[in-house]
Steps between C-alpha positions, in 0.01 A plus 500: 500500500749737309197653316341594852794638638516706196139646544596589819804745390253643276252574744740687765633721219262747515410483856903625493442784281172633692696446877814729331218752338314537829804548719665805219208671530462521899856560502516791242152606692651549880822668290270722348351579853838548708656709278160722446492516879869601523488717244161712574467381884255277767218722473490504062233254496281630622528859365509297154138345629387892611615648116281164347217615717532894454486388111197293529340767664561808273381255228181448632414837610612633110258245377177624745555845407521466144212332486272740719579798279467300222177361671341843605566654112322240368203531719509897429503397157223255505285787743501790240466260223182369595304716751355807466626798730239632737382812527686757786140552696420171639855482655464848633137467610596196697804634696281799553205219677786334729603886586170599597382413862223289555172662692384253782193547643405319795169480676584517884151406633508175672292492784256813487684640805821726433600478861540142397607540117788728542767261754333201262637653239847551669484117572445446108780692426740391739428135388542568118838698595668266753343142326475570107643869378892396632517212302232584187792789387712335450306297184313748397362955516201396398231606754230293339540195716482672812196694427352189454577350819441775748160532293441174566609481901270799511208356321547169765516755784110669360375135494624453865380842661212412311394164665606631843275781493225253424602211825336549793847523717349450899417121493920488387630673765220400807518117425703388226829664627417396837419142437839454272669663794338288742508155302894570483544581866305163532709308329802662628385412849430124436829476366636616774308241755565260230898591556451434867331213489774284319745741746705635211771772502305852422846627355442241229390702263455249199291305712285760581433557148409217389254436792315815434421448153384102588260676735411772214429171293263342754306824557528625161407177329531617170801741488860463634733835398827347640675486106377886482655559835815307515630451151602810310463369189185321567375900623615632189295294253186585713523867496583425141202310454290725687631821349421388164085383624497880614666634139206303387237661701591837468696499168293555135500165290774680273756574723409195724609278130810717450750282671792741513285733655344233751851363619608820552251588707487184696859540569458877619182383740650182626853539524524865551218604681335215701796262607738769643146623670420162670849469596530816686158451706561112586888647618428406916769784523311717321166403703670593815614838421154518356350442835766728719376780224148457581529440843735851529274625749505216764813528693646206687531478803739313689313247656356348133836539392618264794229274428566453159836407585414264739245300257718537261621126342737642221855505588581764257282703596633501836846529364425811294354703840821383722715601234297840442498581887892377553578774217255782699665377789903544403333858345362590821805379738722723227329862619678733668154660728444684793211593770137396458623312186646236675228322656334536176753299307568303772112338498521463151852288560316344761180420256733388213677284725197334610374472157816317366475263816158397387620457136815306618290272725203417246793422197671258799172316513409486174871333322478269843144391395400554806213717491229392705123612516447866655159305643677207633769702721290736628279205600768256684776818600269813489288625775135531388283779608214389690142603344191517682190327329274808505799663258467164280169547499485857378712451252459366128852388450566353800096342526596342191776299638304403838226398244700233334641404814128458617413319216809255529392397845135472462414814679396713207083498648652660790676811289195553256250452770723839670469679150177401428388678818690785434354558121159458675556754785605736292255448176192528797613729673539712126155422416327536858676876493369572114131382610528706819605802290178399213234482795631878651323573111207334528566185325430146627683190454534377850345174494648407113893593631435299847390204347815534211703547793390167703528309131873591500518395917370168410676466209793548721403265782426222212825507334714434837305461836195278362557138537494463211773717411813363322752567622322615844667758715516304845377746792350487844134416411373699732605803293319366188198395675506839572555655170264252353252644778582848350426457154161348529345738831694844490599729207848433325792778596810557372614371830352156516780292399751654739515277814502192237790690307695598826540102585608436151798742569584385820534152340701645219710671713565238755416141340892358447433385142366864384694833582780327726566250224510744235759724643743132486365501128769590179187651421515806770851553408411563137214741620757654752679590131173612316495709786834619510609416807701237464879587592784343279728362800755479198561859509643690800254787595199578514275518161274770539769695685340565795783492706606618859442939513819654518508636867759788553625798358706468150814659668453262796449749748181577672391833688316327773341212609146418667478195624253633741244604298240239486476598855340869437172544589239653197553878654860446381442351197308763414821755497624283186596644172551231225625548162710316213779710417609321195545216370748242288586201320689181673610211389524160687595183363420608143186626652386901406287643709379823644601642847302770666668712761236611783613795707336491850489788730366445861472808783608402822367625829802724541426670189773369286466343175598150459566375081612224324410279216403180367481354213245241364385324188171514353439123575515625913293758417275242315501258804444793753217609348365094498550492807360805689139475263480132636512634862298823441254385155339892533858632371541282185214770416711790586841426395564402163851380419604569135469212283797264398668510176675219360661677191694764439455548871862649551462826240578833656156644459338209611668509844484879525078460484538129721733724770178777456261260591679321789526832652153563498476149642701581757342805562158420560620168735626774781217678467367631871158383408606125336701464845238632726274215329749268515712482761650177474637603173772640666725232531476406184620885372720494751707167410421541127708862542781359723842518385562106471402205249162486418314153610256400264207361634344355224799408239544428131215254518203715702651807233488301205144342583330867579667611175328189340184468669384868524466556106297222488321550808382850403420396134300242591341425842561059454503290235161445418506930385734330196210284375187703588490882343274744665216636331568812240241742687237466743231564200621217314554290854161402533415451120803224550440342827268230397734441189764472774309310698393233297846417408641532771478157644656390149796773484561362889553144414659594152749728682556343821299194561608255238915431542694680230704269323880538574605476105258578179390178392544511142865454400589887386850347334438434147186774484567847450438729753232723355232189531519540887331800503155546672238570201385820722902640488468550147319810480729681740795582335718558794423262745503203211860701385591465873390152618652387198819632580477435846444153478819411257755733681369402830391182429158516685365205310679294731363649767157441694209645333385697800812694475468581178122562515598783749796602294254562208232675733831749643548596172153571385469725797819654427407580144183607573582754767820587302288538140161453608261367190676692206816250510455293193408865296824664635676181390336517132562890524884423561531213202359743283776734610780274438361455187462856422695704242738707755564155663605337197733755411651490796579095445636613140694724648619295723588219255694782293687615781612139601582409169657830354628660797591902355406377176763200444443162516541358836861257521426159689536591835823343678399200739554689889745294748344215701580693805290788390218284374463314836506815709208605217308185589496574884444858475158387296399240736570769789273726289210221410493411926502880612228609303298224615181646777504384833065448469640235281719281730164543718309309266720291397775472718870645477671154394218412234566909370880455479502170304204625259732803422855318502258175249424848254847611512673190426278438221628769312908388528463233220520621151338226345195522711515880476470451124199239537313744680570767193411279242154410702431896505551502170303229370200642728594790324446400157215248597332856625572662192379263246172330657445406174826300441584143605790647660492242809439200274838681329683494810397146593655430146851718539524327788461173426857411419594508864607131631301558806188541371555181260534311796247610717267420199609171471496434852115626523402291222445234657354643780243609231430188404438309777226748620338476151496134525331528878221737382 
């Protein structure tokens, strides 16, 4: 026990001696520190830790320059030790090389043309300068490498002029352009029905999108651009892609395989040139100054503007032209004017005012989702004008609404049995005249035209009176025992259907389930708006602005009054004078019109003068002169009222010759020998001079229906004239009568007889549009260039194929009289000279100037306000609907006219679509340029990657495979 207690002393011995050690050394330690802190003070550490560093330092840097020198002696040494010195001329022969400047010759030719070759050139070297040059200084002064690549951009520009000079460019522009346009209109427009359909917002833009390139898919089949079109980066790889196939084509094998020289080119065509191109022409903004530039000429009037902001669905839109006219307005309140400038600014206060009320009331509608069809309240709160069934009958737009109607109810043999009469009056009574005018020469056909003639009659009477006629036109049978009588005893006239056809009206016009019925029908209200005539009870005021004729003198004073004077007898009258003194500008209701101030001057028995004046509109003198060539049908001979404008009808030189005219009118109405011919004409001189309101006698609708009717009426005698051309000379006439005559019966029952079908019935969706086309439209250029059109902007497909059948003979008359035979060689004449050298030039030209305005490279041009952009989009829609003709709404209505050119504009306010239709031109493009080239099997393949079309060829896989098993 002792001997482990012992141990134990042992063992804390040194544990002792290490505790005492460890504690004298942290004690003399913190000693050492206080006093070195006293001594020196609080901040000497760390000036001791700065000298340590500074020494460190100056160490190190002794020790790297010691051994450089040391380092660069030795390499001196080791240089003159073993290499031999050169000689003094090779270093002075090269400095002298760099010194000297390099020669570059160029070869400037590219196309053959200098006219062309010299702004081509400009192009070149604007692209090297602004793309290349500005970043190739700063590696390197050699001018080698660019040499080589403008020698190479100019040697792909030779290959290019080359094949275009060899491509026959008139089948591009004629049909392919027109069909690409076309099929995307086509599209565009099923979209848009496909939008209604499932009744979604048109604001949603997204939506949209997407639709339309579904619809592209089912038409297309093959191709579906929406990656290209909506994806930047997705549009970037495929101008990549296709850049580098063109490199290829025009590019020698060499400097196709030099890589650096490929990219760079690539980069320069794709990124520089083509996407900043495709973005600027697919800009909607851009499109619509595009179309207020081209359309310069056209000014708008106020009533299209009005009616653009009445159809109008975007609220912005309407926002932007309230805010616009509130600004005009606060400008125009803030003048300090005097005399005649008053009631000039105050009927452009009063038109701004009415302007922003319109704005204000359409952008209340709209947010309250309230907007109802224009149709359906004119139909239930609107009064309808009332139009007589020999009007309907007259004309095509509104005979093509009756005809559905007629079809509807079962009454279409009734209609074509009318029509059919009228074609045959007319075609006899053309041939009859042309064999009349062949005997007076000698010749002989009698017998041959008679018996054509009584073919055609009894062709006639077997297609709706026989009994065995389906459907059979029901009539007294005494009539067609009659007629049946006729056409086997007594020689056919043009005449002999006319007791038969007289009936048929009277049971049009009375029978309750034809005309009554149809004017109860939505039907006659949407022919009331093809006609334009259908009043928006929405919208205070009347819409053609025929309003009430200012009666009374501006200042409100009058010299005299003559109430009395519809109670002179014609020897008085006949001391008249009558002249318009001047005339003026009103407004009323946000309605501009024209006032005409008639100064009247009357002798009385006394021998005094007696004055004072009137004032009327054109629209009385319109209705006067309806109404007195009613009464007296010799004068409408005689007096000839100028015609009626509907533009720019309010321009100061225009109403200086209208004011000309009416007083020539007026002048030869008071004429002693008129009145001596007519004497009860007086009254209606004498109460159309009085100094009190004008009372219209036939209103807005009798005005509106002679302005309608009469072009028609004097074009074309009925409807059958549409159909049925007269012969081109009485020498040809009788070489083409029997031709005529044979077919006759069979153009009768293929134009009128059989019942045109109300739709087309093959389904036109998921076609394109150029396989509608008759095989016989082909070879005329511009009547295939304008049914095609036609059709997709005013979607005519969908209507009956007797209207268009008459559409399409219009406008071969029209071109024909307008062109004559020579047409389709003046249209080749004018490809050739938008192909031509000068014409090229000026597009390169062009292209420089847009690009390089001055000379500089054209900055990114800031994006314009929204306001400014939506006033831009209803100034072009005011231009598109002003320049439209009014011969046009005749054919095919006013409502039909306004959509077709509102469906055109909208197409163009969605970029993505804008830049499908680009990239369409310019695959037709290439596809014309290189016949030789797979280029659409290329396409099909670039765009392939598109989900779309991945699904739509999964989905019509099996479709595919269920028909193979049924065959």
């Amino acid at each position: 026990m002792f001997g482990s207690i012992s141990i134990s002393h042992h063992l804390l011995d040194p544990i002792k001696v290490l505790f005492r050690a460890g504690v004298s050394i942290w004690g003399w330690g913190g000693l050492g520190i206080v006093l070195f802190v006293v001594t020196f003070g609080p901040f000497a550490i760390f000036y001791f830790a700065f000298y340590i560093l500074c020494f460190l330092g100056g160490g190190l840097a002794v020790t790297l320059l010691f051994g450089k020198i040391n380092s660069e002696k030795y390499l001196e040494k080791c240089e003159h030790s073993f290499l031999p010195a050169a000689p003094t001329a090779v270093p002075r022969a090269l400095e002298e090389m760099r010194r000297e400047s390099k020669q570059i010759k160029i070869d400037r030719r590219l196309t053959g043309s200098s006219i062309i070759d010299e702004p081509l050139q400009q192009v070149i070297q604007f692209a090297l300068r602004d793309y290349i040059q500005y970043w190739y200084y700063t590696l390197s002064d050699d001018e080698c490498f660019l040499l080589e690549v403008r020698k190479t951009i100019q040697n792909a520009l030779v290959q290019f002029a080359t094949r275009s000079k060899e491509v026959d460019w008139q089948p591009y522009f004629t049909t392919r352009l027109v069909n690409d346009f076309a099929a995307h209109l086509h599209v565009f427009r099923k979209t848009q029905q496909r939008i209604e359909d499932s009744r979604q917002k048109k604001d949603a833009s997204e939506e949209f999108v997407d639709t339309f390139f579904e619809v592209e898919v089912e038409m297309e089949k093959e191709v579906c651009r929406d990656l290209i079109c909506t994806s930047v980066k997705d549009e970037e790889a495929f101008l990549r892609d296709l850049c580098e196939i063109l490199l290829y084509l025009f590019l020698p094998p060499g400097d196709f395989h030099n890589k650096n020289m490929r990219y760079f080119l690539r980069e320069i065509l794709a990124k520089g040139i083509l996407f900043p191109l495709i973005n600027q022409l697919s800009d909607p903004d851009y499109i619509n100054q595009y179309i207020i530039w081209l359309i310069r000429d056209a000014n708008c009037n106020y009533e299209a503007f009005l009616n653009i902001i009445k159809l109008s669905d975007k609220v912005v839109e309407l926002e932007a032209v309230r805010d616009r006219a509130a600004e005009e307005l606060q400008y125009l309140r803030s003048l300090d004017t005097a005399g005649d400038d008053i009631s000039t600014i105050k009927n452009q206060i009063n038109s701004l005012l009415f302007v922003k009320k319109i704005c204000e009331t359409r952008v209340q509608r709209l947010n309250s989702g309230k907007e109802v069809d224009r149709l359906k309240l004119a139909a239930n709160f609107g009064k309808l004008c009332t139009i007589p069934l020999d009007s309907i009958l007259m004309n095509n737009v509104a005979l093509q609404f009756f005809m559905e109607y007629m079809q509807q109810t079962g009454g279409q043999a009734h209609l074509f049995f009318w029509l059919t009469v009228e074609g045959y009056r007319v075609t006899a009574q053309q041939q009859l005249d042309v064999l009349r005018s062949a005997q007076k020469d000698g010749k002989r056909q009698s017998n041959q035209t008679k018996g054509l003639l009584r073919a055609a009659a009894v062709g006639v009477y077997d297609q709706y009176l026989s009994e065995k006629a389906s459907p059979r036109v029901h009539v007294d049978d005494n009539l067609v025992a009659k007629l049946a009588e006729k056409l086997n005893y007594e020689d056919t006239t043009p005449e002999i259907f006319d007791d038969i056809q007289r009936k048929v009206y009277e049971m049009m016009l009375k029978d309750e389930q034809f005309y009554p019925s149809f004017r109860q029908n939505p039907l006659y209200v949407r022919m009331l708006a093809e006609l334009d005539m259908l009043k928006d009870p929405s919208i205070r005021g009347s819409d053609d602005g025929d309003l009430e004729s200012f009666n009374g003198s501006p200042t409100g004073s009058l010299n005299s009054s003559l109430d009395d004077l519809s109670n002179a007898n014609s020897e008085d009258s006949l001391q008249l004078q009558v002249s318009i003194s001047d005339t003026g500008v009103c407004n009323d209701h946000g309605k501009t019109y024209a006032l005409y101030a008639i100064t009247v001057q009357r002798r009385l028995p006394d021998g005094s003068d007696d004055v004072w004046k009137t004032y009327r509109r054109y629209s009385d003198f319109h209705d006067f002169h309806m109404r007195i060539t009613e009464q007296f049908e010799n004068l409408s001979n005689l007096l000839k009222l100028p015609g009626k404008k509907t533009f720019n009808n309010m321009d100061k030189d225009f109403l200086g010759k209208r004011k000309k005219d009416l007083n020539t009118y007026l002048q030869l109405l008071i004429n002693p020998e008129i009145i001596r011919a007519c004497p009860a004409l007086i009254p209606y001189v004498n109460e159309f001079l009085e100094n009190k309101a004008y009372s219209k006698g036939k209103g807005d609708f009798a005005r509106k229906m002679d302005t309608l009717v009469n072009p028609l009426r004097n074009s074309m005698r009925n409807v059958s004239n549409v159909v049925k051309s007269i012969p081109d000379s009485l020498a040809e006439g009788m070489t083409k009568v029997s031709d005529n005559m044979d077919k006759l019966g069979h153009e009768l029952k293929h134009t009128f007889l059989k019942v045109p079908p109300l739709k087309p019935e093959e389904d036109s969706e998921h076609v394109r549009v150029s396989a509608h086309l008759d095989d016989n439209v082909d070879d005329n250029i511009p009547l295939r260039v304008m049914l095609l059109l036609m059709d997709e902007v005013f979607d005519l497909k969908d209507k009956n194929h007797w209207l268009r059948r008459n559409i399409k003979n219009l406008l071969q008359q029209l071109i024909r009289a307008t062109y004559g035979d020579t047409i389709n060689r003046k249209i080749v004449d004018h490809v050739d000279w938008m192909t031509s050298p000068e014409q090229v030039a000026e597009t390169v030209k062009r292209f420089r100037d847009s690009f390089w305005p001055n000379g500089i490279l054209a900055e990114s041009a800031p994006r314009r306000e929204k306001a400014i952009r939506m006033r831009s989009r209803v100034a072009a829609k005011t231009k598109m609907l002003v320049i439209m003709p009014d011969e046009l709404k005749h054919i095919i209505g006013a409502e039909t006219t306004r959509k077709g050119i509102l469906r055109v504009f909208e197409m163009f306010q969605y970029n993505q679509l804008n830049r499908r239709l680009v990239y369409v031109f310019l695959e037709g493009f290439l596809e014309t340029l290189f016949p030789q080239y797979k280029f659409r099997e290329l396409f099909i393949k670039l765009h392939s990657r598109s989900q779309r079309m991945q699904k739509y060829k999964q989905k019509s896989q099996p479709v595919q495979v269920a028909s193979c098993q049924k065959r």
